[in-house]
DOMARBA-359724 format. One line per 3 residues: number of its first residue (from 1); for each residue x, y, z of N, C-alpha, C. Coordinates in nm, 4 decimals. Atoms other than C-alpha are relative to their C-alpha. Layout:
REM DOMARBA-359724
NUM = X,Y,Z,X,Y,Z,X,Y,Z ~ ...
//
This chain:
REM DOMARBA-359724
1 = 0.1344,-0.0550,-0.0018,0.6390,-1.2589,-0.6397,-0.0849,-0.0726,-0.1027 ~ 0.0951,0.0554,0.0997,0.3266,-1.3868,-0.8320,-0.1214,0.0666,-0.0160 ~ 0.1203,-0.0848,0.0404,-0.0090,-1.1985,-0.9585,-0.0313,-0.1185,0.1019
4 = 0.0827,0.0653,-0.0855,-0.2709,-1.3257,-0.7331,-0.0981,0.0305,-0.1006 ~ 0.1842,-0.0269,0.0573,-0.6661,-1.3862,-0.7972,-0.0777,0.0324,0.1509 ~ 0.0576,-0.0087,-0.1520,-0.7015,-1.2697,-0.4587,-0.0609,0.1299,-0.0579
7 = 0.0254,-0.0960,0.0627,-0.9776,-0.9841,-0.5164,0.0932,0.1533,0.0729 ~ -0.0231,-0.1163,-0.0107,-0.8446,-0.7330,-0.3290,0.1494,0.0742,0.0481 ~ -0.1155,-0.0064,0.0087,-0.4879,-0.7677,-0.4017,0.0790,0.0531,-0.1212
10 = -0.0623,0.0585,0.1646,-0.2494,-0.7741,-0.7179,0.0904,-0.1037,-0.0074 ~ -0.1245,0.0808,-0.0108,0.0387,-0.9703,-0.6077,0.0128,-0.0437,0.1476 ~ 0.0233,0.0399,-0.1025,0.1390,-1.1790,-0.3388,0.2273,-0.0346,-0.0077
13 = -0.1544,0.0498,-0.0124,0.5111,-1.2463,-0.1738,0.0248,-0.0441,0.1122 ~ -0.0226,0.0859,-0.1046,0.6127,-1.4532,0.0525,0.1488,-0.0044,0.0383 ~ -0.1411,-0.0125,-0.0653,0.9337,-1.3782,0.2434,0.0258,-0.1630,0.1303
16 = 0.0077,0.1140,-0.1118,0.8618,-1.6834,0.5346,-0.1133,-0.1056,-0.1115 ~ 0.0753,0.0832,-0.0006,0.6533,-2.0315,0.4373,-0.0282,-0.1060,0.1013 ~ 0.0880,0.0873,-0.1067,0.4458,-2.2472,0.6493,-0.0508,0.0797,0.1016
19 = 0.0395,-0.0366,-0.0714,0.2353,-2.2226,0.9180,-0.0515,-0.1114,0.0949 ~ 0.0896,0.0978,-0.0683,0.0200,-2.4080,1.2308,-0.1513,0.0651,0.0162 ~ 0.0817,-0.0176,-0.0106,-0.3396,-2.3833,1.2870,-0.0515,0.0396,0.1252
22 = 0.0953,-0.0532,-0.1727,-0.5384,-2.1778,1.6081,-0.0948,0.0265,0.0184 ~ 0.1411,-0.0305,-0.0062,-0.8372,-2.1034,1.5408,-0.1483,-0.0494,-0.1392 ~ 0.1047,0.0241,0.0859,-1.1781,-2.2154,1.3693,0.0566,0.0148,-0.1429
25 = -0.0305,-0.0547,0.1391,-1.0705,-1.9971,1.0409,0.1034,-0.1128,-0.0504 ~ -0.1194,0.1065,0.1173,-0.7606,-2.2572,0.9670,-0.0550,-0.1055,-0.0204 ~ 0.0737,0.1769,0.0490,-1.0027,-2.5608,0.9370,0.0549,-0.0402,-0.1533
28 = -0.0184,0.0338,0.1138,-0.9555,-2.5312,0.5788,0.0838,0.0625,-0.0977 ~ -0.0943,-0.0899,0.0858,-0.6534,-2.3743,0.4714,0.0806,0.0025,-0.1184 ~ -0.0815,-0.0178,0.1373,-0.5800,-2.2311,0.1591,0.1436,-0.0194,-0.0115
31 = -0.1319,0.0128,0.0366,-0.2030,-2.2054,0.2088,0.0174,-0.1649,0.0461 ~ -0.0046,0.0977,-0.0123,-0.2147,-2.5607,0.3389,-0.0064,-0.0885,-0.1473 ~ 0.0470,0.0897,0.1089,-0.3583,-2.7261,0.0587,0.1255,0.0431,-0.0862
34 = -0.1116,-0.0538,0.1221,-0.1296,-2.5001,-0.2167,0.1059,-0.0788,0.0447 ~ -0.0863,0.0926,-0.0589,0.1542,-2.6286,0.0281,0.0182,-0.1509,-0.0516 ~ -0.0099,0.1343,0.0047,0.1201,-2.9959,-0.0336,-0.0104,0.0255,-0.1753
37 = 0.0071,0.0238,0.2033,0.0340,-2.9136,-0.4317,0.2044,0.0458,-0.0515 ~ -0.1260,-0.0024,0.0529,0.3509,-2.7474,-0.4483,0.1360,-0.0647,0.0168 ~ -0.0868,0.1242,-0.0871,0.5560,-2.9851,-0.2202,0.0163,-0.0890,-0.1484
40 = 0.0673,0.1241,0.0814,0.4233,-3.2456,-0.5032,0.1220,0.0475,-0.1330 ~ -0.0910,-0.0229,0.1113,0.5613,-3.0468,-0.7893,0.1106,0.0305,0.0036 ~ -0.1163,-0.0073,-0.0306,0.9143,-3.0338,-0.6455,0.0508,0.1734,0.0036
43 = -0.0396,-0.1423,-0.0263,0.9235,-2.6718,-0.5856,0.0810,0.0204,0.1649 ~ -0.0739,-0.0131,-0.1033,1.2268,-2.6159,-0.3477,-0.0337,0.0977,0.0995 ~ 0.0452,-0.0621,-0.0876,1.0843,-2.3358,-0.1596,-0.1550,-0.0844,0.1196
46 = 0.1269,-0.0001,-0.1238,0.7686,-2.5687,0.0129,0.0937,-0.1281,0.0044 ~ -0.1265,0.1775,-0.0534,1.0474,-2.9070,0.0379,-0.0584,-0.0099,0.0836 ~ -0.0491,0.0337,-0.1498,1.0060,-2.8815,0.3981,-0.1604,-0.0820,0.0206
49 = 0.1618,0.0537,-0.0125,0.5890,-2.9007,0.3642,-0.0682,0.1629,0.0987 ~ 0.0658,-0.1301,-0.0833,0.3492,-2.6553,0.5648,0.0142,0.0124,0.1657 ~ 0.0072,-0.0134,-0.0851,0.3812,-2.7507,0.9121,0.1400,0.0336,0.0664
52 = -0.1319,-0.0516,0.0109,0.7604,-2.6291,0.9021,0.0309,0.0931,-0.0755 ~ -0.0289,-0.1612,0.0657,0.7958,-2.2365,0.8905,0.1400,0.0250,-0.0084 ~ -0.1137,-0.0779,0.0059,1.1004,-2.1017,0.7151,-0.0129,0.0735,-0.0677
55 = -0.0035,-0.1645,0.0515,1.2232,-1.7737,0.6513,0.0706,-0.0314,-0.1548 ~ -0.0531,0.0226,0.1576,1.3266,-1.7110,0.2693,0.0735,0.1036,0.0276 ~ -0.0725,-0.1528,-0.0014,1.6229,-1.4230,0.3032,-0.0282,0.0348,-0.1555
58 = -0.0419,-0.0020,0.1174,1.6683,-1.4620,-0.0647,-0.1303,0.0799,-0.0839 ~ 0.1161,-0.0308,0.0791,1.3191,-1.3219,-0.1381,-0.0150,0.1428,0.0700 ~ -0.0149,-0.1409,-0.0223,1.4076,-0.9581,0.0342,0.0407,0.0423,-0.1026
61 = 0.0118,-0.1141,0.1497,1.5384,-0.8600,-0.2840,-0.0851,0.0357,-0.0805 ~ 0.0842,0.0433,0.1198,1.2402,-0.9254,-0.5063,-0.0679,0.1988,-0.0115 ~ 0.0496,-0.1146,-0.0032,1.0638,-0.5837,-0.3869,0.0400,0.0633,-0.1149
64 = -0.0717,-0.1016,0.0356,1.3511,-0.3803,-0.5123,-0.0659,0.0047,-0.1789 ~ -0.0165,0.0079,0.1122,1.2973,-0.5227,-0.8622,-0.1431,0.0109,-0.0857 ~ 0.1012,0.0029,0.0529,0.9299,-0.4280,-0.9158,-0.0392,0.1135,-0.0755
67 = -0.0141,-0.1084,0.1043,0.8306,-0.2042,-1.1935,-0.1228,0.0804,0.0566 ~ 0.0533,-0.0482,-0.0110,0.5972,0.0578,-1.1153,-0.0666,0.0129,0.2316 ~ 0.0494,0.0071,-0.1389,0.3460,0.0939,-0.8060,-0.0775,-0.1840,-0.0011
70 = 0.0636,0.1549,-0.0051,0.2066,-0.2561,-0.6795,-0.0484,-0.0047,0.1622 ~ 0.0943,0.0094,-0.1021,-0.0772,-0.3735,-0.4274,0.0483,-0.1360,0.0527 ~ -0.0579,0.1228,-0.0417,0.1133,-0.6588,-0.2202,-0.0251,-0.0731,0.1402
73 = 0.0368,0.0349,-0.1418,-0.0661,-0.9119,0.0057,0.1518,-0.1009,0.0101 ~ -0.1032,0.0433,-0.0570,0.2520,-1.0113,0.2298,-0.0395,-0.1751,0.0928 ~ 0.0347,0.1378,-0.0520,0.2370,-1.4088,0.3333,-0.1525,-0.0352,-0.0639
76 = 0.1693,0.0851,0.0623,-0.0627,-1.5605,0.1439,0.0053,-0.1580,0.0499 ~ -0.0759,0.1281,-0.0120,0.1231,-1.8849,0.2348,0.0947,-0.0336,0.1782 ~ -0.0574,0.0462,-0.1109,0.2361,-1.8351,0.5882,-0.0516,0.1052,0.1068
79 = 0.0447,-0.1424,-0.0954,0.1808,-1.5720,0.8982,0.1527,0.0375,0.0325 ~ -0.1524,0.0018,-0.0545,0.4891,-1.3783,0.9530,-0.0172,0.0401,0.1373 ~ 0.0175,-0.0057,-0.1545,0.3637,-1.3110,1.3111,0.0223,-0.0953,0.0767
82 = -0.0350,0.1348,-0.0666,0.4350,-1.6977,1.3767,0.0825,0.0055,0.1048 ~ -0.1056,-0.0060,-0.0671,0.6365,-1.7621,1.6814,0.1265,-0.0488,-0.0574 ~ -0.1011,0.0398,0.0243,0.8633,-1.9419,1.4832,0.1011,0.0703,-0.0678
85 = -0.0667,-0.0480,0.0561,0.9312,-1.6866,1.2751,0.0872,0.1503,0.0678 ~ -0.0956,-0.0992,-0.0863,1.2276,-1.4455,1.4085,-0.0603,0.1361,0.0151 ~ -0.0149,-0.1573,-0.0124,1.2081,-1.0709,1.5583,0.0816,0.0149,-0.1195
88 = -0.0591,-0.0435,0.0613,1.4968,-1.0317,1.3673,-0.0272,0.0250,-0.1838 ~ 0.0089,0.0018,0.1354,1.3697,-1.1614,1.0218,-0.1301,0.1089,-0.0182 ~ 0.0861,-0.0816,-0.0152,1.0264,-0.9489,1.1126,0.0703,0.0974,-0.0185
91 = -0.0634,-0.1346,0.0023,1.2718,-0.6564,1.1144,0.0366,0.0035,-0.1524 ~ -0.0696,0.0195,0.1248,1.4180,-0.7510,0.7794,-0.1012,0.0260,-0.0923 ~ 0.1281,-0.0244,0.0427,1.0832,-0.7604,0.6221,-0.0417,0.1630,-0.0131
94 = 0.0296,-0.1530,-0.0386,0.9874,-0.4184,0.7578,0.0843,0.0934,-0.0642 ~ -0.1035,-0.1030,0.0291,1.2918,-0.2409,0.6705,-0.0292,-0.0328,-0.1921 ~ -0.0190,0.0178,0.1904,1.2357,-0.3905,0.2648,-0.1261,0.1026,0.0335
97 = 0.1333,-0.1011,0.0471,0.8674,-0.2175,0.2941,0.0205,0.1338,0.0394 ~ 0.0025,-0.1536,-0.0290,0.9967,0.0812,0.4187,0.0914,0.0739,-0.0780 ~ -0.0660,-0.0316,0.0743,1.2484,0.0986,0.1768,-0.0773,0.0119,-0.1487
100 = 0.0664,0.0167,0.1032,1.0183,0.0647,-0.0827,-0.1241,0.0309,-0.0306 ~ 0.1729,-0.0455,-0.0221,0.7079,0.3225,-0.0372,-0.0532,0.0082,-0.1414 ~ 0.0745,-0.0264,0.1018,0.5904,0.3198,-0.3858,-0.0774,-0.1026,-0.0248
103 = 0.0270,0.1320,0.0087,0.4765,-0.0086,-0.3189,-0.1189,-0.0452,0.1071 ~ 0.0824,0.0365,-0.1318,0.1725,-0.0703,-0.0342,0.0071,-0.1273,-0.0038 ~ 0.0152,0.1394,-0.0303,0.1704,-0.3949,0.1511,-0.0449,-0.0386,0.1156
106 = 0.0823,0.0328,-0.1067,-0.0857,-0.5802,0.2959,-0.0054,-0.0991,0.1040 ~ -0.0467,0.1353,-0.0630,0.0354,-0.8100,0.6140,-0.1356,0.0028,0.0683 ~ 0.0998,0.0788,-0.0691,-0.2423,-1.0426,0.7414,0.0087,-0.0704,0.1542
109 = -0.0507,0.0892,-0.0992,-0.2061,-1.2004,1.0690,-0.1249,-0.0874,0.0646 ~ 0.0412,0.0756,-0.1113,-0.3919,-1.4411,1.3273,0.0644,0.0118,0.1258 ~ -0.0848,0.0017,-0.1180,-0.1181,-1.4134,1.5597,-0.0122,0.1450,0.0750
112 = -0.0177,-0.1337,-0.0445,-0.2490,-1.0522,1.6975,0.0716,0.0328,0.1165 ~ -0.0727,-0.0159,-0.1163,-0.0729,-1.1103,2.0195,0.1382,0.0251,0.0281 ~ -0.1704,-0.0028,0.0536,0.2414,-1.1313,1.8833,0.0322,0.1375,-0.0874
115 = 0.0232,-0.1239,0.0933,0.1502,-0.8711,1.6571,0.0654,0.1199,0.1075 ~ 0.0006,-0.0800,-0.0715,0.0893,-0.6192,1.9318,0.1226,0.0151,0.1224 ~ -0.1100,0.0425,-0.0833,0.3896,-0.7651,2.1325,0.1225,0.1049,-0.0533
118 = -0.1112,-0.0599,0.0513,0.6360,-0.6462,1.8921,-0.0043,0.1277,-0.0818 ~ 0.0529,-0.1007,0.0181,0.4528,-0.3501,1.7762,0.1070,0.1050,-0.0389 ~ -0.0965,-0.1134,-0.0709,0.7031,-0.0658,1.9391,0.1454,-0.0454,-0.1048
121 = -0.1871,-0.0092,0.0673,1.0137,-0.2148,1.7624,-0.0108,-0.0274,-0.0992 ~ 0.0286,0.0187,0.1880,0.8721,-0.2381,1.3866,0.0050,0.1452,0.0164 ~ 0.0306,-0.1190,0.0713,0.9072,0.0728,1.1816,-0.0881,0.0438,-0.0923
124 = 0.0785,-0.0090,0.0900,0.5795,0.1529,1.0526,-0.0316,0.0911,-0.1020 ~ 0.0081,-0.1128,0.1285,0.6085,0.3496,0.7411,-0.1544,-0.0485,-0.0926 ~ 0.1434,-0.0576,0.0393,0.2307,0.5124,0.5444,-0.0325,-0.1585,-0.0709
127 = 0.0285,0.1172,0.1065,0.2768,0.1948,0.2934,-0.0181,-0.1262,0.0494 ~ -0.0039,0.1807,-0.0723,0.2362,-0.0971,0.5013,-0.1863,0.0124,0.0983 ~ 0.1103,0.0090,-0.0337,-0.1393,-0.1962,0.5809,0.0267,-0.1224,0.0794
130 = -0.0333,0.1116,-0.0704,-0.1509,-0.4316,0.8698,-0.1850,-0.0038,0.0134 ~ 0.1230,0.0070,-0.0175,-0.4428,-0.6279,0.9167,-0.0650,-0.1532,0.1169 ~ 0.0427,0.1634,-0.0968,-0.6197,-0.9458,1.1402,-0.0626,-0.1091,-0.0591
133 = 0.1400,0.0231,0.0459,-0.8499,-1.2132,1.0518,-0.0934,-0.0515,0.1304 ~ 0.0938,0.0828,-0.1125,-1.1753,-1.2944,1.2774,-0.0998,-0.0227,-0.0728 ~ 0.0803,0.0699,0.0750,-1.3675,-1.5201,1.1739,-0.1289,-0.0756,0.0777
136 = 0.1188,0.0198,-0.0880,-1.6174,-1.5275,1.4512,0.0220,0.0465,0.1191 ~ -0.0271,-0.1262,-0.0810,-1.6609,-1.3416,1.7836,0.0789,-0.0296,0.1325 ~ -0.1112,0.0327,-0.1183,-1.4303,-1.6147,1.9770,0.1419,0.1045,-0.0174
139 = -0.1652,-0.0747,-0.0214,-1.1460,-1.4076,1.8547,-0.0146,0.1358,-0.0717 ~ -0.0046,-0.1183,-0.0367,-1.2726,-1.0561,1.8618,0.0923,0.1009,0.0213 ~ -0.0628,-0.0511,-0.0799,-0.9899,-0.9748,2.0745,0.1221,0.0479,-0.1229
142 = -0.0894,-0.0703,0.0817,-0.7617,-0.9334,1.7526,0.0107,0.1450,-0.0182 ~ 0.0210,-0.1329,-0.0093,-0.9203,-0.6193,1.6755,0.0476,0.0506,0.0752 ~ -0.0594,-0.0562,-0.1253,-0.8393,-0.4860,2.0080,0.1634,0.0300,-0.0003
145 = -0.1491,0.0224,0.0150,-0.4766,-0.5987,1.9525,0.0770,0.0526,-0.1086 ~ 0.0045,-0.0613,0.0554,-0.4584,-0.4629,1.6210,-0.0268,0.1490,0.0150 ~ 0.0304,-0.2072,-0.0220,-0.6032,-0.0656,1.7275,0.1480,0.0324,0.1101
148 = -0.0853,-0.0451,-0.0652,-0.3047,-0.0856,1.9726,0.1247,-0.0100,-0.0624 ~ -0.1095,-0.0710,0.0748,-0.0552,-0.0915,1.7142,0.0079,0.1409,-0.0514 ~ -0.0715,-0.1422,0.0750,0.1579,0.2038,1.5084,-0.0807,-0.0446,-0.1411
151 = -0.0037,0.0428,0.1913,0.0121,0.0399,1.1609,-0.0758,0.1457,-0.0014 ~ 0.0662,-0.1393,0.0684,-0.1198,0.4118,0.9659,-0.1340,-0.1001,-0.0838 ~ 0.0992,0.0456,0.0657,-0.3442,0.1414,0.7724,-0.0403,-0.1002,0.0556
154 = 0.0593,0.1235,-0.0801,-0.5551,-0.1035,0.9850,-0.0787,-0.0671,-0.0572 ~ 0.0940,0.0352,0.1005,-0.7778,-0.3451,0.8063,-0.0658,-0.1581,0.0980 ~ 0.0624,0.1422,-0.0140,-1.0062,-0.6736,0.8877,-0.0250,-0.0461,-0.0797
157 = 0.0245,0.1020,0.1300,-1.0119,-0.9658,0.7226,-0.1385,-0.0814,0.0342 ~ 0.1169,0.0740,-0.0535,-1.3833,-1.1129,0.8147,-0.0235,-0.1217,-0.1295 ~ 0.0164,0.1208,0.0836,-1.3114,-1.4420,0.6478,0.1061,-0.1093,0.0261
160 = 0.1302,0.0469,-0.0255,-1.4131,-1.7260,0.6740,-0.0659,0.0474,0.0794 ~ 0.0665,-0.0131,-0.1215,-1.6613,-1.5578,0.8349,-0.1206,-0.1212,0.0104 ~ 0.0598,0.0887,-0.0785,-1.8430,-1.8189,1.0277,-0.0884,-0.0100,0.0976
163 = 0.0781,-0.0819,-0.0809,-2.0379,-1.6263,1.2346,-0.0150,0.1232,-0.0066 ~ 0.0758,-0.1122,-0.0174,-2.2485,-1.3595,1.3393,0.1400,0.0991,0.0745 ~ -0.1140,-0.0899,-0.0627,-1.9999,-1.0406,1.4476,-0.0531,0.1582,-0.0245
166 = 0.0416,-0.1191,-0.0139,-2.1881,-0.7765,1.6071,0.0551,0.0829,0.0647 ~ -0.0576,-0.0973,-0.1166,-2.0933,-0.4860,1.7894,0.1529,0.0777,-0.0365 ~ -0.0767,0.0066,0.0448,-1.7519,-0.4450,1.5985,0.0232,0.1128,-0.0157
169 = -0.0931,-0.0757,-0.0448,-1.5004,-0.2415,1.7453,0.0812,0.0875,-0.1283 ~ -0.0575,-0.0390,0.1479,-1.4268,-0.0198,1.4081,0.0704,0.1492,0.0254 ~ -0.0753,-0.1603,0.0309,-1.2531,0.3095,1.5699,0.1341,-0.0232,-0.0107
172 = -0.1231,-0.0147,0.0565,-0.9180,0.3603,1.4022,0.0365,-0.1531,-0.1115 ~ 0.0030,0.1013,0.1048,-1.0203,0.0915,1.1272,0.0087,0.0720,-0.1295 ~ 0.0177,-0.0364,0.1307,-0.9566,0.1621,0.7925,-0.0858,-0.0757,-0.0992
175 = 0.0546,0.0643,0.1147,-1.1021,-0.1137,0.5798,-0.0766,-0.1151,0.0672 ~ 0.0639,0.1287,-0.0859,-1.3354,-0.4341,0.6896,-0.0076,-0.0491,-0.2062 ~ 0.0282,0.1033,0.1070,-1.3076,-0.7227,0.4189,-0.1326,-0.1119,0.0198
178 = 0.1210,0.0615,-0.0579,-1.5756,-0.9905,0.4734,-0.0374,-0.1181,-0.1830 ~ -0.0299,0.1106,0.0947,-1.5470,-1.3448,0.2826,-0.0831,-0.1603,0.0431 ~ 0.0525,0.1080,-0.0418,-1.7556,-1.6921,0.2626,0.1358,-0.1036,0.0172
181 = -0.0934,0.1076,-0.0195,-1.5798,-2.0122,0.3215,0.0106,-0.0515,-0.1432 ~ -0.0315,0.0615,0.0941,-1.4669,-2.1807,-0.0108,0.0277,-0.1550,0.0401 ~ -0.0587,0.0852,0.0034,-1.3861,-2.5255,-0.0988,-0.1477,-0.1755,0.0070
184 = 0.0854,0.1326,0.0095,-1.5339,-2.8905,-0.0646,-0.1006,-0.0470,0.1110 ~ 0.1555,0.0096,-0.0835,-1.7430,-2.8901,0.2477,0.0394,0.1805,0.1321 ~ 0.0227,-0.1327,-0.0807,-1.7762,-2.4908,0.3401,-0.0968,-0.0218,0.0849
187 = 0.1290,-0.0696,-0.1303,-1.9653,-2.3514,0.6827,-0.0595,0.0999,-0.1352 ~ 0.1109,-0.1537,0.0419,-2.2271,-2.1149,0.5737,0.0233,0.1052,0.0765 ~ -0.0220,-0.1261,-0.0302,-2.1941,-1.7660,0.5522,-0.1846,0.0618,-0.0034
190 = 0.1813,-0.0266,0.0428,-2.5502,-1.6139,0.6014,-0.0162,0.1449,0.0213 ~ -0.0020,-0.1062,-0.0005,-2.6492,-1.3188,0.4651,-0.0220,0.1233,0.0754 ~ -0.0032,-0.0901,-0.1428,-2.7691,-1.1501,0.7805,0.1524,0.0634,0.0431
193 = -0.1460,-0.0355,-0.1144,-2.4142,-1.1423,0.9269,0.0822,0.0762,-0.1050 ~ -0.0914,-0.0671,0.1466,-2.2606,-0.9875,0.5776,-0.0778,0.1204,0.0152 ~ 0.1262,-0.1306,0.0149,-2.5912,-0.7087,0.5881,0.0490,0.0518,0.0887
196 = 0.0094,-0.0578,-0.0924,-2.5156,-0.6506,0.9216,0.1192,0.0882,0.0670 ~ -0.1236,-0.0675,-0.0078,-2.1324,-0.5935,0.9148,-0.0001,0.1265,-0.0757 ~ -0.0458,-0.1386,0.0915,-2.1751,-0.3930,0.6125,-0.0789,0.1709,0.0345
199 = 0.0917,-0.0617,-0.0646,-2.4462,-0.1710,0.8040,0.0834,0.0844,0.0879 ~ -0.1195,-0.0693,-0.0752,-2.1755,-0.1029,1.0695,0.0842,0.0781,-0.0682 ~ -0.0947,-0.0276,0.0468,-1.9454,-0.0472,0.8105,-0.0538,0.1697,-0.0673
202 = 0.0674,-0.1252,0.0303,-2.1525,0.2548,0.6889,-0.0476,0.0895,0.0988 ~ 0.0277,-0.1174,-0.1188,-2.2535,0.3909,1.0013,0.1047,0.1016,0.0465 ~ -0.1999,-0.0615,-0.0281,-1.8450,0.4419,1.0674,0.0072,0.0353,-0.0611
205 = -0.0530,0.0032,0.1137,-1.7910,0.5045,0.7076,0.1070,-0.0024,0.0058 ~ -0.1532,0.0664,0.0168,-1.5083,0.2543,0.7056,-0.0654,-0.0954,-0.1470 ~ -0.0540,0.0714,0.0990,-1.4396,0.1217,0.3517,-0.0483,-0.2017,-0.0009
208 = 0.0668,0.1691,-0.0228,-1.6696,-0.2387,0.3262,0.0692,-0.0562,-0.1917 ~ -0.0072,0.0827,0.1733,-1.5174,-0.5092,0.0090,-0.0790,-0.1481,0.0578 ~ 0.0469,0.1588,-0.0393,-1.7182,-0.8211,-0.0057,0.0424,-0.0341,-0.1467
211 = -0.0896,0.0417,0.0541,-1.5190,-1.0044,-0.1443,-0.0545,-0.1738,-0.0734 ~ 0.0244,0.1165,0.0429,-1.6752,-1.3614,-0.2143,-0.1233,-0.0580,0.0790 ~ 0.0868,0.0474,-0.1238,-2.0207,-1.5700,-0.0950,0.0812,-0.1374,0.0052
214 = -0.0886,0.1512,0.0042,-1.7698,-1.8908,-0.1540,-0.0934,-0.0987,-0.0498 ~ 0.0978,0.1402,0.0247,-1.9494,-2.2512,-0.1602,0.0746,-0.0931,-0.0314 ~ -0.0801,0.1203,0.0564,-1.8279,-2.5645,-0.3104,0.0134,0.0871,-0.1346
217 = -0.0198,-0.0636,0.1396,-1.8548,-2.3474,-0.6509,-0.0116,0.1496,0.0058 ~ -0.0272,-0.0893,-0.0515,-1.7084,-2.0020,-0.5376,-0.0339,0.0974,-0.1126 ~ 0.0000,-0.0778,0.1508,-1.7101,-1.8320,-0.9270,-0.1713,-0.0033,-0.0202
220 = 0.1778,-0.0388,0.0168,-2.1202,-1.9212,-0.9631,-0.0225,0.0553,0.1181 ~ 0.1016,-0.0464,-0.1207,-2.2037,-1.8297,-0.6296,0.0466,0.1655,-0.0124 ~ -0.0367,-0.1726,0.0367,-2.0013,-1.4629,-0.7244,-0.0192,0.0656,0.1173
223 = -0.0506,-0.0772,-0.1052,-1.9476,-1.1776,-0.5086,-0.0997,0.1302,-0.0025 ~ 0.1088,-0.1081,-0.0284,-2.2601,-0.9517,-0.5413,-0.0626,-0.0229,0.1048 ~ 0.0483,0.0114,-0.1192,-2.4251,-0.8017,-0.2203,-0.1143,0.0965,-0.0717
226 = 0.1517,-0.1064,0.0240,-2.7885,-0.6308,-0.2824,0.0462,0.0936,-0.1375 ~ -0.0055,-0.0828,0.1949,-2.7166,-0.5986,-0.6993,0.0713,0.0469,-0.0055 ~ -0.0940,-0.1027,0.0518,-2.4216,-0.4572,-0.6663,0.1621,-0.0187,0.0928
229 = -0.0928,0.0190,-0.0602,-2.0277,-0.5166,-0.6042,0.0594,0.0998,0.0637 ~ -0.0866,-0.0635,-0.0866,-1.8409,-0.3768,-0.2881,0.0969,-0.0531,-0.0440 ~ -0.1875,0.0343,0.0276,-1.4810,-0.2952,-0.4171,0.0582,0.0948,0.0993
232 = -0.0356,-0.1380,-0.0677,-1.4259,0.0035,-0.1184,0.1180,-0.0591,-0.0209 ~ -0.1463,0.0581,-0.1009,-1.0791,0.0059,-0.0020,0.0303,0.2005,0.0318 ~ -0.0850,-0.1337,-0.0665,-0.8614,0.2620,0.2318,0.0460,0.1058,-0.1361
235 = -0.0720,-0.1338,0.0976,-0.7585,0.5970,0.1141,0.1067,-0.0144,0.0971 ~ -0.1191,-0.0155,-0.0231,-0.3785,0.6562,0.1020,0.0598,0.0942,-0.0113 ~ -0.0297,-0.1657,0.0138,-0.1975,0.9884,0.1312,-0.0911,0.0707,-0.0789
238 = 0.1005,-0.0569,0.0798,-0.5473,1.0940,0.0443,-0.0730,-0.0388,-0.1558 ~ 0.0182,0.0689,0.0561,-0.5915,0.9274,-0.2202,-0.0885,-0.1699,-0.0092 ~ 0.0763,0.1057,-0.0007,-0.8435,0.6320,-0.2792,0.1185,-0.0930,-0.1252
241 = -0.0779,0.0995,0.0015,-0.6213,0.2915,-0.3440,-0.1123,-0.0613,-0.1759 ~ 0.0368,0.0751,0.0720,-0.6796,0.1461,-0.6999,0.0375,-0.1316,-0.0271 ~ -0.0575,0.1387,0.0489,-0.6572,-0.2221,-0.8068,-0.0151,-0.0331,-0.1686
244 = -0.0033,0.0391,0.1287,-0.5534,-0.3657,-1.1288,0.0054,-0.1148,-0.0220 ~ -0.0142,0.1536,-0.0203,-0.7170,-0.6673,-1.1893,-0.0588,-0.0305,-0.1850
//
């Protein structure tokens, strides 16, 4: 495990690494890049490189050994929805987070098809937040694929958002995230389409974090929306979810 600077995380663990690219959003991928940095510095877990997903067994124990409660985005560095990566090891995964409710964890995917495929034969216990990313309204259809799972905590990741994303399908949503592009030649995020999600997001009153406007210089450009930072997040056995950052 490792602290993250992800905002609306604490820690990040990675049971599988690597991934391939499907949509717009991977143009410029964060776990890509890290990938090749850490390749570089001889770290035996990315040897292989990014475009070769393997499972880590050896990193199902780590959970067990965490002190207290902890906010854990699951794969920062890979999708475990990949085809490559097993039913079986997907099961293995599941069964650590369900063994381990004092702990919430947040899995990300792209792969919602796969997601929703294998749905029925995951065991979704209160602590496991499953979530999508769309990053424009070609792939919409996650959402969709996402509300037809068991997850108790549903979430969107609207980042890179890259587009306008109206109309947004938010019944049985818990949380909407919503993020610029970072890095050396970002798309524009324009504030209309951030106003307009977060507008939705209040009409539902589903839980809005804006999380970053990005740029080539992500830290000046900062994460205020109209004077003032969105930190929402889901409530959990009633309870509103704190972060310790």
């Amino acid at each position: 495990m490792a602290t993250s600077t992800i905002e609306w995380t604490e820690m990040t663990w990675n049971p599988t690494t690597g991934c391939s690219k499907i949509s717009q959003g991977c143009k410029f991928c964060y776990a890509e890049i890290m990938t090749r940095r850490l390749k570089a510095m001889g770290q035996e877990k990315y040897k292989k490189g990014f475009k070769t997903v393997v499972e880590h067994p050896k990193t199902l124990a780590d959970p067990y050994k965490w002190k207290g409660n902890k906010t854990v985005f699951v794969n920062s560095m890979s999708d475990l929805f990949h085809p490559d990566v097993s039913l079986g090891f997907i099961k293995e995964v599941f069964r650590v987070m369900n063994e381990n409710p004092q702990h919430n964890f947040q899995v990300l995917t792209k792969r919602s098809e796969r997601l929703k495929e294998v749905s029925k034969e995951l065991n979704w216990s209160p602590n496991i937040w499953m979530g999508v990313s769309v990053e424009n309204a070609d792939v919409k259809f996650r959402i969709k694929d996402l509300q037809n799972t068991n997850a108790y905590i549903k979430f969107l990741s609207l980042e890179p958002l890259i587009g306008p994303l109206k109309r947004l399908a938010l019944k049985g949503i818990d949380w909407v995230i919503v993020g610029g592009e970072s890095g050396f030649k970002p798309r524009d995020m324009k504030e209309e389409w951030v106003q307009d999600i977060r507008i939705q997001c209040e009409k539902k009153n589903v839980p809005f974090f804006f999380k970053q406007w990005g740029g080539k210089n992500k830290k000046k450009a900062g994460r205020t929306l109209n004077g003032r930072t969105y930190n929402e997040m889901p409530s959990v056995r009633g309870q509103e979810v704190e972060l310790i950052n």
